[in-house]
LOLUMLO-602608 format. One line per field, with one value per residue (C-alpha): residue in three letters; x, y, z negated. Coordinates in Angstrom, 3 decimals, decimal comma, always signed. Layout:
N
res [ALA:...]
u [X:...]
v [Y:...]
w [Z:...]
***
This chain:
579
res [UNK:UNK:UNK:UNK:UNK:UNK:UNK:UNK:UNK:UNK:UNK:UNK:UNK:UNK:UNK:UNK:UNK:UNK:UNK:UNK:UNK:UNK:UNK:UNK:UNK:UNK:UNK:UNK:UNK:UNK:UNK:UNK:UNK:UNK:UNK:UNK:UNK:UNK:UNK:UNK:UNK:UNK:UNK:UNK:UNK:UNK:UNK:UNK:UNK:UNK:UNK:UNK:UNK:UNK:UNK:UNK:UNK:UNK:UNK:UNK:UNK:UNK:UNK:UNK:UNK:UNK:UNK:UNK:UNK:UNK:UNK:UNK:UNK:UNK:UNK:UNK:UNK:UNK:UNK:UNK:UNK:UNK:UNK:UNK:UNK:UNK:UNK:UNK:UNK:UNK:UNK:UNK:UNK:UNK:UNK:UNK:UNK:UNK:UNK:UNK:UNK:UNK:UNK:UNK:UNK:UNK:UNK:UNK:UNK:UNK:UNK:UNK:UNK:UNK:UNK:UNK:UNK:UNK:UNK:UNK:UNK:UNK:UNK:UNK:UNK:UNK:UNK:UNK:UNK:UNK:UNK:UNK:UNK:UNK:UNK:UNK:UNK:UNK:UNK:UNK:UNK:UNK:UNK:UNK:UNK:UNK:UNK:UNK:UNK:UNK:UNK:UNK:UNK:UNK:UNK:UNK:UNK:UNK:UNK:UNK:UNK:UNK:UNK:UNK:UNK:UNK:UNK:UNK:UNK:UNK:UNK:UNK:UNK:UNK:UNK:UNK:UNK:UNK:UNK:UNK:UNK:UNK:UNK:UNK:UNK:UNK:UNK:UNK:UNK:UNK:UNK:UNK:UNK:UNK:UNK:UNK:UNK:UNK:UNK:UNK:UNK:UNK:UNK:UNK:UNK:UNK:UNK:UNK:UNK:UNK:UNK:UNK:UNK:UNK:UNK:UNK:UNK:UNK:UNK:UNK:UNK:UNK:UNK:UNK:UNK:UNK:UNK:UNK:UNK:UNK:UNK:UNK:UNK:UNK:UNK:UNK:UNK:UNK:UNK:UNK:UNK:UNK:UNK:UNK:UNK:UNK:UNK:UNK:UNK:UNK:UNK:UNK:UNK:UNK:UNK:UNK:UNK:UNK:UNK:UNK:UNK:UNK:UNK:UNK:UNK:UNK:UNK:UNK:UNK:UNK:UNK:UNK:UNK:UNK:UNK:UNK:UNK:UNK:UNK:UNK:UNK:UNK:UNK:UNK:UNK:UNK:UNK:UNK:UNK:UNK:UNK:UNK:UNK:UNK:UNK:UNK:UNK:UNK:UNK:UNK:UNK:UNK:UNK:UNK:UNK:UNK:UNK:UNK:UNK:UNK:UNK:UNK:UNK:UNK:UNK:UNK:UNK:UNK:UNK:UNK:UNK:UNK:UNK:UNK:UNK:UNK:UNK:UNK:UNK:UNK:UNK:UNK:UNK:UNK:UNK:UNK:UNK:UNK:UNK:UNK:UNK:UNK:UNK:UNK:UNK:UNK:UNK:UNK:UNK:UNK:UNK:UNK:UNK:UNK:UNK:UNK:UNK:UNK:UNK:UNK:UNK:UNK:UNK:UNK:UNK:UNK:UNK:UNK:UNK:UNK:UNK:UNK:UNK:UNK:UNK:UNK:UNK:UNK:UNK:UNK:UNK:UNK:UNK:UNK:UNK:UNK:UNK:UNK:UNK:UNK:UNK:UNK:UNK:UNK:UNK:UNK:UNK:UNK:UNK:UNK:UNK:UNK:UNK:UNK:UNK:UNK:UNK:UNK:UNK:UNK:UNK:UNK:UNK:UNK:UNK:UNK:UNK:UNK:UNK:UNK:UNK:UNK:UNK:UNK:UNK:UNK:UNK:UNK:UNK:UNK:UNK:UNK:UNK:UNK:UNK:UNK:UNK:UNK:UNK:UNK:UNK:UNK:UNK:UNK:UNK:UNK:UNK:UNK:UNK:UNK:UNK:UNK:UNK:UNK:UNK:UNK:UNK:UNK:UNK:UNK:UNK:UNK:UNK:UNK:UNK:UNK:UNK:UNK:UNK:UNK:UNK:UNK:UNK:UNK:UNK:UNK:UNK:UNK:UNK:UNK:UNK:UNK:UNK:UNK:UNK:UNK:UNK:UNK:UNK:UNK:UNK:UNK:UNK:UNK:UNK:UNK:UNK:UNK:UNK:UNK:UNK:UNK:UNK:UNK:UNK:UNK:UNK:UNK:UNK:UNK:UNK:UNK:UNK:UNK:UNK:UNK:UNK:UNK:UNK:UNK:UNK:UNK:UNK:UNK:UNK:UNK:UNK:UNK:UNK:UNK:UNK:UNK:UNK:UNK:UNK:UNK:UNK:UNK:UNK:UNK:UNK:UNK:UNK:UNK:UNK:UNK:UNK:UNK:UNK:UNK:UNK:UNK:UNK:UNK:UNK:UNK:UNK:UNK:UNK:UNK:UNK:UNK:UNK:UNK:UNK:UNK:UNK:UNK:UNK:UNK:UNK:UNK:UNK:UNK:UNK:UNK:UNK:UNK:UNK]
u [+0,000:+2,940:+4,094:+0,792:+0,176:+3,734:+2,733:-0,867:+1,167:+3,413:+0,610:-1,473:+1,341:+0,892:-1,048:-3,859:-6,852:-9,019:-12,352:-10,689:-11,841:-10,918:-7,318:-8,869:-11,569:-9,177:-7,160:-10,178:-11,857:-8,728:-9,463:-11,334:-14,116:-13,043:-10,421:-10,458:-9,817:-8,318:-6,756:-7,304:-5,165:-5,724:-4,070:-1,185:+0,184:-2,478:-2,996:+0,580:+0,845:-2,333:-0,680:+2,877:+2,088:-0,932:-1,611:-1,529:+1,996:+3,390:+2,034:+3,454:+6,772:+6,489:+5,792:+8,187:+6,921:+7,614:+11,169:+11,807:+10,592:+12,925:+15,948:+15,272:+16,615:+14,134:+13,886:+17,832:+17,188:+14,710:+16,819:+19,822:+17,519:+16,171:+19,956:+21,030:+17,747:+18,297:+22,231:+21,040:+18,098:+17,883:+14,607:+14,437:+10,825:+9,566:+9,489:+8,333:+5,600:+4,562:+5,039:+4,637:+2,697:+0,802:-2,355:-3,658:-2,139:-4,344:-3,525:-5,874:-5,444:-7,182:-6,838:-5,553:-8,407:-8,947:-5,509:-3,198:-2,060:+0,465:-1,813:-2,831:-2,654:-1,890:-1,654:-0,140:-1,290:-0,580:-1,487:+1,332:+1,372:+3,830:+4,073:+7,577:+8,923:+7,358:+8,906:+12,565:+11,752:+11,465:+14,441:+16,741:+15,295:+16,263:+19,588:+20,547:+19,641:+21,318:+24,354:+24,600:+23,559:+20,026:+18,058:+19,110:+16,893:+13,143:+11,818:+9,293:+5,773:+2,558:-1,406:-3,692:-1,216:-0,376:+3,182:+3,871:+7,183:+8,853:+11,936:+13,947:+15,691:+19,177:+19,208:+21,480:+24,641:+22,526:+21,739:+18,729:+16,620:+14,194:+10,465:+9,519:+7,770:+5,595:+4,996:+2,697:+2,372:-0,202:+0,419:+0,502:-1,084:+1,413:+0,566:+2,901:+2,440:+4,535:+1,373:+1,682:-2,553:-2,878:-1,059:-2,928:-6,481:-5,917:-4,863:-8,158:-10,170:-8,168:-9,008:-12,824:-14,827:-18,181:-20,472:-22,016:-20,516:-19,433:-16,986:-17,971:-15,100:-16,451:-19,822:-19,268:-16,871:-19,416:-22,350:-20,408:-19,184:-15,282:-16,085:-13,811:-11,392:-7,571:-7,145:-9,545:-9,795:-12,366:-13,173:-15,087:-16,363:-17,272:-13,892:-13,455:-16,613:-14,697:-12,522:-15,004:-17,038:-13,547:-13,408:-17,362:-16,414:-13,069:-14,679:-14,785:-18,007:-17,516:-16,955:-19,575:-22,192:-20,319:-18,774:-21,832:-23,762:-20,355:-21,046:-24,481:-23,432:-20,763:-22,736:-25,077:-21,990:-22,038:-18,812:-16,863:-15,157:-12,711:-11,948:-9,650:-10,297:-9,267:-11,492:-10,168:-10,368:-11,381:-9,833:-12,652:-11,787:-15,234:-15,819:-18,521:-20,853:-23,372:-25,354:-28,726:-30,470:-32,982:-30,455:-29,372:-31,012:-33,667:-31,533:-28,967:-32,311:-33,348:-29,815:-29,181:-32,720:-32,470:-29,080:-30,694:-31,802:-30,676:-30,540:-32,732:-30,300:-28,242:-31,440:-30,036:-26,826:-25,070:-22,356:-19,759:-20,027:-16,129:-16,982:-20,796:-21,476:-24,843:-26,794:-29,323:-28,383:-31,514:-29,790:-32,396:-31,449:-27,793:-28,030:-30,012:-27,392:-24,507:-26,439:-26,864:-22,655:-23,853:-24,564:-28,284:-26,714:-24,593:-27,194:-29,105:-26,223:-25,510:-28,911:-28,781:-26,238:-26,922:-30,302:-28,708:-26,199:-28,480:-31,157:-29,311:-28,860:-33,105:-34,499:-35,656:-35,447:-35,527:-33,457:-33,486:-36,782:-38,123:-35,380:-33,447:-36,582:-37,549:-33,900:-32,777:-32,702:-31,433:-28,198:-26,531:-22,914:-22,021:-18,635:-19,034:-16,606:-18,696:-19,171:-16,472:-18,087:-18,574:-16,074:-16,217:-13,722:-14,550:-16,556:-19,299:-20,416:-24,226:-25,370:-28,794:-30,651:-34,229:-36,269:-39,746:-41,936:-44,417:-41,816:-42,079:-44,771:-43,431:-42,600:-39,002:-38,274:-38,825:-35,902:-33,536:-34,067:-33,777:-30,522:-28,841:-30,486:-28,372:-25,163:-25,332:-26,233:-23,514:-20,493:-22,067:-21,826:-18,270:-16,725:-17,887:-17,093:-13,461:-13,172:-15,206:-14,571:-15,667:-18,916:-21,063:-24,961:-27,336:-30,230:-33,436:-34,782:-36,916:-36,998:-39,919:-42,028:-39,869:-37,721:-33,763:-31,333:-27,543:-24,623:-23,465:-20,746:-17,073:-16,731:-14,699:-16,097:-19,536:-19,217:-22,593:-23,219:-26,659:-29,157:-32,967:-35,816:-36,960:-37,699:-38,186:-34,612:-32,658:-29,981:-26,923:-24,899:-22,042:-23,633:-27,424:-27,328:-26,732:-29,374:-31,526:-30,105:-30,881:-34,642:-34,984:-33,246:-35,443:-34,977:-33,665:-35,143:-34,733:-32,057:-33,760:-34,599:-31,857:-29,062:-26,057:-26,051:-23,400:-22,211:-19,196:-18,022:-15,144:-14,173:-10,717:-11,173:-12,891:-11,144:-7,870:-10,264:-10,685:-7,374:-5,990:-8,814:-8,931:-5,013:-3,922:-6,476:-6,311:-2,587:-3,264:-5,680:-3,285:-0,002:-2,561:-3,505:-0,446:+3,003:+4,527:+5,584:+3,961:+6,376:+6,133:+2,166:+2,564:+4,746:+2,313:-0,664:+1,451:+1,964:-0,959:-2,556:+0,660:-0,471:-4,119:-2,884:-3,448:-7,137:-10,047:-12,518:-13,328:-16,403:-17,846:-20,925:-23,392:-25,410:-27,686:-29,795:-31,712:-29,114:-26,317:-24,626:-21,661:-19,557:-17,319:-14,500:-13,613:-11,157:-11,243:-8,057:-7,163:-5,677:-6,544:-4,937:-4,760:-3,191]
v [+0,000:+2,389:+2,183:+3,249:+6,314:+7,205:+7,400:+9,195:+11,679:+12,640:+12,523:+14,547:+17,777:+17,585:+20,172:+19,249:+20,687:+20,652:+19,967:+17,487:+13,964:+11,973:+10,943:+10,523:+8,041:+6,004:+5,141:+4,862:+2,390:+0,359:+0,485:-2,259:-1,329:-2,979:-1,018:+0,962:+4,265:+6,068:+8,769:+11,056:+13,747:+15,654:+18,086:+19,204:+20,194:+22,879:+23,988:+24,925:+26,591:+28,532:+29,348:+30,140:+33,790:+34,747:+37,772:+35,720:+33,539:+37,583:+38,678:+35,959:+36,546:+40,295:+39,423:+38,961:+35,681:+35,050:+35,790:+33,508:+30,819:+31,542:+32,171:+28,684:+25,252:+23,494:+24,793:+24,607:+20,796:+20,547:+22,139:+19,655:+16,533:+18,041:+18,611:+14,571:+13,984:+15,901:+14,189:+10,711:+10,333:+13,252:+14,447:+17,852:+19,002:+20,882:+17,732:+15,367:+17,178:+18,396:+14,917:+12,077:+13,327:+16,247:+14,107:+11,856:+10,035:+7,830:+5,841:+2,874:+1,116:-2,268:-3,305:-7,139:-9,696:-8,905:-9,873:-10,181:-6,765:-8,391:-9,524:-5,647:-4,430:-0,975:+0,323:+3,487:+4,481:+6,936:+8,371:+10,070:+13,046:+11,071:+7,470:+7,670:+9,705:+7,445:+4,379:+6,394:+7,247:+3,542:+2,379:+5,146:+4,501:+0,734:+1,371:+3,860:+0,959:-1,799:+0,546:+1,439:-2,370:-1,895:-3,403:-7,090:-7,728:-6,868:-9,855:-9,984:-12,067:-12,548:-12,722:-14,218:-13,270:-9,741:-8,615:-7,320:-6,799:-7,985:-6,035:-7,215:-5,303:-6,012:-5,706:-3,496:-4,592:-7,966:-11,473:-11,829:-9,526:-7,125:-8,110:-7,631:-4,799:-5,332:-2,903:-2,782:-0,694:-0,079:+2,880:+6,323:+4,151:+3,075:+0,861:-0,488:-2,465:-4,703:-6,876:-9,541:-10,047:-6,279:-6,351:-9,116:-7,554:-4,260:-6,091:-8,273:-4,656:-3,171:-5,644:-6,130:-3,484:-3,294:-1,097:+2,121:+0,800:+3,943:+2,752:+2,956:+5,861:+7,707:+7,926:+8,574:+11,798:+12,519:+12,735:+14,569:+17,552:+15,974:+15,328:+18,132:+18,423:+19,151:+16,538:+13,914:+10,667:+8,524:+6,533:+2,891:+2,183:-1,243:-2,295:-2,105:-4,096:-7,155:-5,638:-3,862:-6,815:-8,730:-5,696:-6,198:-10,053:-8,940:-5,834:-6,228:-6,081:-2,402:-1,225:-3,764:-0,902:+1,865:-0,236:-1,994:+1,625:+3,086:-0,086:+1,313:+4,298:+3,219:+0,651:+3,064:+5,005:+4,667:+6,585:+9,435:+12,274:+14,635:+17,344:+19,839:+21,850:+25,894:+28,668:+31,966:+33,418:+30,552:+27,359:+25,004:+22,085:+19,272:+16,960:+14,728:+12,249:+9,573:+7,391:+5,292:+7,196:+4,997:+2,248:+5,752:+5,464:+7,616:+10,326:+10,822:+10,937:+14,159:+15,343:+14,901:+16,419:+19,694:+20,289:+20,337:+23,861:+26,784:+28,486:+31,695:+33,633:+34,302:+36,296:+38,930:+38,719:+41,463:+40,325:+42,086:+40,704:+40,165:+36,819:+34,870:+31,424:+29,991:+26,472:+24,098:+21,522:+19,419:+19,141:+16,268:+14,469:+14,774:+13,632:+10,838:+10,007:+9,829:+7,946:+5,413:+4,994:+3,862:+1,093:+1,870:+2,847:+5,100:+7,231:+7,122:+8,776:+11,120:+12,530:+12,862:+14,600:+17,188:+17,337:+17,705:+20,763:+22,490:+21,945:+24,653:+27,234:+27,042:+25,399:+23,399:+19,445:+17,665:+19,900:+17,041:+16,048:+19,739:+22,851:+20,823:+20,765:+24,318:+24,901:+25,900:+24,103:+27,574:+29,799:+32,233:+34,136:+37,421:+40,291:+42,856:+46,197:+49,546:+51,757:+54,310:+57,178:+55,545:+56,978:+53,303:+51,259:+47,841:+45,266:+44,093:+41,307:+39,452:+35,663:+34,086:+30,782:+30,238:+29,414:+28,067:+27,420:+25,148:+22,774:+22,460:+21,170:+24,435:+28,084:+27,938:+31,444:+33,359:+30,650:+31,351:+34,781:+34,433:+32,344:+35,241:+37,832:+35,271:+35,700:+39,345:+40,464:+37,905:+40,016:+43,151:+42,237:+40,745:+43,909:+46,558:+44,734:+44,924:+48,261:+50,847:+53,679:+51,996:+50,381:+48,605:+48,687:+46,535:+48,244:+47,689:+49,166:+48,446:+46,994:+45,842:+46,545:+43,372:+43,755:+43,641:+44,223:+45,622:+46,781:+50,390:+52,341:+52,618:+50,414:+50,100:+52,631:+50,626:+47,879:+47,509:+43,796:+42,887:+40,207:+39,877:+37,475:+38,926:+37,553:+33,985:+34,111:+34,283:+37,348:+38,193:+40,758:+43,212:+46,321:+47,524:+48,786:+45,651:+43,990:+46,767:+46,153:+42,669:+43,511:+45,771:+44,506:+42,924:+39,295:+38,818:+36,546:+32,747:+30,761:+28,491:+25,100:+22,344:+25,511:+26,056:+28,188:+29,023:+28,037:+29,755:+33,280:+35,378:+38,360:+39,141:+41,845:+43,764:+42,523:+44,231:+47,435:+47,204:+46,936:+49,491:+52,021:+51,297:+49,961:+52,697:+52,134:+48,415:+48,967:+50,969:+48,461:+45,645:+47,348:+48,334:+44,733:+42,123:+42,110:+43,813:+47,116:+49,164:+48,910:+44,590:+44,895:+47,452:+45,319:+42,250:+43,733:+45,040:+41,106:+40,175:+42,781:+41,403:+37,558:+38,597:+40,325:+37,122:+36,151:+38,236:+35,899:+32,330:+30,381:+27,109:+25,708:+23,155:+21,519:+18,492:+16,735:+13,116:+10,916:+12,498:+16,030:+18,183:+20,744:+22,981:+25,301:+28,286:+30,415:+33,150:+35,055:+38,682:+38,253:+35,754:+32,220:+32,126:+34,293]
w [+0,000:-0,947:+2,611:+3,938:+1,814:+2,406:+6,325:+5,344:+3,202:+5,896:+8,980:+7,066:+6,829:+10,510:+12,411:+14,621:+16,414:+19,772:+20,964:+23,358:+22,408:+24,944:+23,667:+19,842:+21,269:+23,320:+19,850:+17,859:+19,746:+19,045:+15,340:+13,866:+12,148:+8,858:+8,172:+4,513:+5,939:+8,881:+9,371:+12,674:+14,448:+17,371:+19,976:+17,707:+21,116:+21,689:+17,920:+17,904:+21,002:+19,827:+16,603:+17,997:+18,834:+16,510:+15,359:+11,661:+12,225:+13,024:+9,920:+7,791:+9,502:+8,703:+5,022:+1,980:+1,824:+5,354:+4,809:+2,114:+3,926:+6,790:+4,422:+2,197:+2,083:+3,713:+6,924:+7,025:+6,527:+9,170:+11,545:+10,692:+10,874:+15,014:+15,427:+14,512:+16,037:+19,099:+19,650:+19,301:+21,026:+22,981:+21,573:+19,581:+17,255:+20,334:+22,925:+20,609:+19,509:+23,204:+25,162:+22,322:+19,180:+21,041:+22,187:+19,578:+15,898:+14,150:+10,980:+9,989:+6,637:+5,852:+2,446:+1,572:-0,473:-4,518:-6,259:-2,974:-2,169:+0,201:+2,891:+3,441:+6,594:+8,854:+12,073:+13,750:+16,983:+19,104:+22,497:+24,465:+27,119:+28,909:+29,693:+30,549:+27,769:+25,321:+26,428:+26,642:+23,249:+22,294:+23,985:+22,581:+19,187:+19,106:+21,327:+18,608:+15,599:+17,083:+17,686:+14,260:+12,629:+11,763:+14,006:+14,629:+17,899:+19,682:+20,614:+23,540:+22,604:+24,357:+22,781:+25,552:+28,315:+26,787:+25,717:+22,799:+20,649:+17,466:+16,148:+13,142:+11,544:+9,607:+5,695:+4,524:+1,814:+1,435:+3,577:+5,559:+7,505:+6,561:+7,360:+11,108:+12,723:+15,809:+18,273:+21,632:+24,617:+26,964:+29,334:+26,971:+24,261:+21,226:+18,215:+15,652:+12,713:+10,281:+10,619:+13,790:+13,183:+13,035:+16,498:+17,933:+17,261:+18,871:+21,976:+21,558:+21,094:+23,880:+26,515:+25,761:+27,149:+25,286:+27,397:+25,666:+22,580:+20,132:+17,257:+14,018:+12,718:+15,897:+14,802:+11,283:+11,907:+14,617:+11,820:+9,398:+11,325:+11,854:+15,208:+16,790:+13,442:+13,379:+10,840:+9,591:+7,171:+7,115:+4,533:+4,483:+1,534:+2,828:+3,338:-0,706:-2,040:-2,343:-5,148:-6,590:-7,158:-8,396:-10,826:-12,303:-12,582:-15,122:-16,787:-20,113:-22,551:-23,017:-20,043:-17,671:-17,997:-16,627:-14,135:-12,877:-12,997:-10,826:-8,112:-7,795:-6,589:-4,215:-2,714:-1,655:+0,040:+3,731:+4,951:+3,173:+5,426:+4,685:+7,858:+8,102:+11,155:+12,216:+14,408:+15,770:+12,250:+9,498:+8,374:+7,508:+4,911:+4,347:+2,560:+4,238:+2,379:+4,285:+1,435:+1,169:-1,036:-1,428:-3,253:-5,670:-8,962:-9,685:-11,282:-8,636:-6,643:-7,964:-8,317:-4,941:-4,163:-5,692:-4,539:-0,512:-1,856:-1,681:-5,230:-5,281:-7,045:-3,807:-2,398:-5,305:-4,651:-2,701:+0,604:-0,760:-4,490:-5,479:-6,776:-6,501:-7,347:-7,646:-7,222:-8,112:-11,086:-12,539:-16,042:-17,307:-14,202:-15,091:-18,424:-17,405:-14,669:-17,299:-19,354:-16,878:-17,218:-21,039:-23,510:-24,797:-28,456:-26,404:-24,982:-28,082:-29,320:-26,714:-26,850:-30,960:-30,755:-28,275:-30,535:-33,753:-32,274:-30,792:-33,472:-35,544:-32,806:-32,086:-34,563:-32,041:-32,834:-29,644:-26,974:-24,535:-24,620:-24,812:-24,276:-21,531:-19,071:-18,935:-17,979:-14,474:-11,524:-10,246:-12,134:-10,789:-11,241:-9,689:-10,252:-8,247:-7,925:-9,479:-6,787:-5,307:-7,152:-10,555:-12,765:-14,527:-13,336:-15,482:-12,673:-13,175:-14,226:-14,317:-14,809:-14,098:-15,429:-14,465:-17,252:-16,886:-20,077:-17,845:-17,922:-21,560:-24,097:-26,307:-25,546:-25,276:-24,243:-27,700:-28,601:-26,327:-27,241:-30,837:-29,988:-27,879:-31,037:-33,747:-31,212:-30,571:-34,437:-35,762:-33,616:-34,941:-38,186:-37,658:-35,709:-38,261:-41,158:-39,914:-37,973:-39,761:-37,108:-33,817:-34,587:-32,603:-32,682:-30,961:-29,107:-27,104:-24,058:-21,243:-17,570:-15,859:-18,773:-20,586:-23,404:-22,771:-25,442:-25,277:-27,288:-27,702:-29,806:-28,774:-26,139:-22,677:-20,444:-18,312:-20,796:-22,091:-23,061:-22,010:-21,984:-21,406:-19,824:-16,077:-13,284:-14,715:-15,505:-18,672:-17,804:-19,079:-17,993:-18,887:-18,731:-19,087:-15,122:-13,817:-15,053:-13,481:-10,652:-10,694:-11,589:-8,923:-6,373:-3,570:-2,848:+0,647:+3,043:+2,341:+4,273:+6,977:+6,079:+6,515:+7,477:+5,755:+2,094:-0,091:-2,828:-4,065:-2,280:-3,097:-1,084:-0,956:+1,193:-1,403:-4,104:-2,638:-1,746:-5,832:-7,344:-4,840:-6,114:-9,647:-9,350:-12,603:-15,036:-14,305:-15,109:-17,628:-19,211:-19,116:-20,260:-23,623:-24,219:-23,300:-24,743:-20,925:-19,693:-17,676:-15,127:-15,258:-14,999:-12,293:-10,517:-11,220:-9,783:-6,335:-6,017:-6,306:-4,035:-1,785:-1,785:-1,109:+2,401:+4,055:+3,342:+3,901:+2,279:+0,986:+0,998:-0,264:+1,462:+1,509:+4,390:+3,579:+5,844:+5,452:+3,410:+3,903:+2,633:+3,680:+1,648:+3,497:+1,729:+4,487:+4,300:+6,356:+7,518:+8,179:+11,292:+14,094:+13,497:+17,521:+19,854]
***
């Protein structure tokens, strides 16, 4: 296995992007189906040629951090492994990635039978630009081995008429050889394994045409947006039942519940894709998941169910928020879901527990049964910078849970209240009992013709902590405006059904557009409360406004459709990644 991930690790540092699947589908279909997972790469010939010249790559360049790339170690290394590589087989990081690597790479794993990691199994293929410079690539490669001792001899066999090679390879300072590696070619096509079966059944899937037939790590990348990705694994969970089930069989007592309840879920697991793919200005990164969800149990059900949509709280959200987060999280449904990783006892437990906490912060004796329904699905987190003329230079700050009393046999809002009352008296009472000449008071006032309540006395300019019940949704913010805002604020329109919505946004753009503006009393601020000079903060927040230069925003989001469910991080860059 070691060797494999060893291979994965270093395929995966690799470049790779184009909508050209032609090339990827001529490898793939030489991938049997059972294999554990494979890994996918595509036009690193075009995706470097795109990046070469971008407005982005000049940038970096440009950058202090460009330069001490250029000036460090490891690009000196890389240029003395091209030159050796360049000298003996007459190949230098520019050909090989333009005529051999620049089409296609794949990498397919199979894992060996429960307790015999030695009959695993894996394949490299490749599909080369050039016939003829791949096989001058081979020859020099074992000319230069058997030159210097390593490689013994390459041995010519035949499967059903078809040649393929063996090469063994010397052992270094001991007797014997080292285990063989096979290798076959067919035209631009390359596949090498240390497997001889490996070898023999992509010959077998090479020469049997199966008309309309799509493989299976096609169709899976196809239905989880990885069709066209740079980079892309591809993971089978089928290929690993057979140690999973060895693992139930030698689980002990203790652990058989969570480990049967974890089998649920994976069995349920059709395919797993990760993607890693570039545009003109974004990087996308997804993570692709295809499951029955009729074999789920109930809980993961639900989970899964409210997750499909969209959290209201973004409808209040403003675009150029600094930071906003928000979702849908059925918190009975969770609970119930970890329970089903427990022993009985366990849950009962688990759920006194949380009762017997929370009991004293509500005075409310069964939170799970009655405070932990009426919570959410929908929160909400937003910073955003105060406006240009606000002579406050603190941002702000606001989060959102929907509370909904119908949910509960018992009015659970006055207790949340009370709870946030207990909080917010107990730091009064604290901070004036200690500092006599700043004190804090705690206040009520009025939005919406609902109570809110906030702190006042000698606080940080537009710090006015804040909390209320409006909307249908507990509030706390750091300042009394905000939650106005939030109250007054008109809900956008709702994202279409089955689209794309966010999840996580942060806007780098305006986060540099805030330091730069509010840069000295931000300085200012943190020279007064950590142990540094002003001159070390100063010079703290020029590098971070410096390693922000690059990114213009980031963005997590969430597409679902029937059974299946796709999260994509972006990043988005300030200058185009092509030129």
């Amino acid at each position: 296995m070691r060797k494999y991930v060893s291979i994965l690790l270093l395929a995966s540092l690799l470049p790779a992007a184009s909508p050209a699947a032609g090339p990827r589908e001529e490898l793939l279909r030489l991938v049997p189906d059972s294999v554990g997972f494979c890994v996918v790469i595509q036009d690193l010939r075009g995706q470097a040629d795109a990046l070469r010249d971008s407005p982005f790559l000049q940038q970096l360049r440009q950058s202090p951090v460009g330069v001490k790339i250029r000036a460090g170690d490891d690009l000196k290394k890389l240029d003395r492994i091209e030159s050796k590589m360049k000298d003996k087989l007459g190949f230098d990081w520019k050909r090989l990635r333009e005529d051999i690597l620049g089409d296609a790479l794949v990498l397919a794993y199979r894992p060996g039978p429960p307790g015999k990691p030695g009959q695993e199994q894996g394949v490299l293929l490749l599909r080369a630009r050039n016939e003829k410079v791949l096989v001058e690539l081979i020859e020099s490669i074992n000319k230069v081995q058997k030159d210097e001792g390593e490689l013994k001899t390459v041995e010519q066999c035949r499967h059903k008429d078809v040649v393929y090679y063996r090469r063994l390879e010397h052992v270094k300072r001991a007797e014997g050889y080292k285990p063989s590696t096979f290798y076959y070619l067919h035209g631009p096509i390359l596949a090498v394994s240390p497997q001889e079966d490996m070898i023999r059944q992509i010959i077998d899937l090479d020469y049997i045409q199966v008309a309309n037939a799509v493989p299976e790590s096609v169709r899976r990348l196809s239905e989880l947006d990885a069709e066209r990705a740079l980079l892309a694994v591809w993971v089978n969970p089928r290929a690993f039942d057979a140690e999973l089930n060895a693992k139930i069989a030698a689980a002990p007592v203790e652990r058989l519940t969570a480990v049967k309840q974890f089998a649920l879920y994976w069995k349920a697991l059709e395919s797993v894709v990760v993607s890693f793919s570039p545009a003109e200005r974004e990087v996308h990164l997804s993570l692709g998941v295809r499951a029955r969800t009729e074999a789920l149990p109930p809980a993961a059900r639900r989970l899964f169910e409210a997750a499909t949509i969209p959290s209201e709280t973004w409808r209040r959200f403003p675009d150029s928020a600094l930071l906003a987060a928000g979702g849908r999280v059925d918190g009975t449904a969770l609970l119930e879901a970890i329970g089903g990783f427990l022993t009985p006892q366990q849950r009962e437990r688990l759920h006194a527990a949380l009762n017997r906490q929370f009991q004293a912060l509500l005075g409310e004796e069964n939170f799970v049964g009655e405070v932990m329904p009426a919570l959410g699905p929908d929160w909400g987190l937003c910073v955003r910078a105060p406006a240009a003329s606000d002579k406050n230079w603190l941002p702000r700050s606001l989060f959102a849970l929907r509370v909904d009393d119908k949910r509960s046999k018992r009015p659970i809002e006055p207790k949340l209240l009370g709870l946030l009352d207990f909080a917010a008296r107990l730091l009064v009472f604290l901070h004036n009992g200690q500092k006599t000449e700043r004190l804090l008071s705690l206040k009520t006032g009025e939005v919406n013709g609902r109570e809110v309540r906030y702190l006042t006395g000698n606080l940080p300019s537009g710090f006015q902590p804040s909390y209320g019940l409006l909307n249908g949704y507990l509030v706390v913010s750091s300042s009394l405006d905000e939650i106005k805002s939030f109250a007054h604020t008109a809900p956008s329109a709702a994202p279409s059904s089955g689209g794309s919505v966010p999840l996580l946004r942060v806007s780098f753009k305006d986060w540099r557009g805030y330091v730069k503006q509010r840069r000295e009393p931000i300085v200012q601020f943190l020279a007064d409360h950590c142990s540094s000079s002003r001159e070390e903060v100063a010079q703290g927040v020029d590098g971070f406004l410096a390693g922000l230069q690059f990114i213009d925003r980031l963005e997590l989001r969430r597409r679902a459709a029937p059974g299946q469910i796709v999260l994509t991080l972006s990043l988005q860059s300030t200058h185009s990644l092509k030129k």
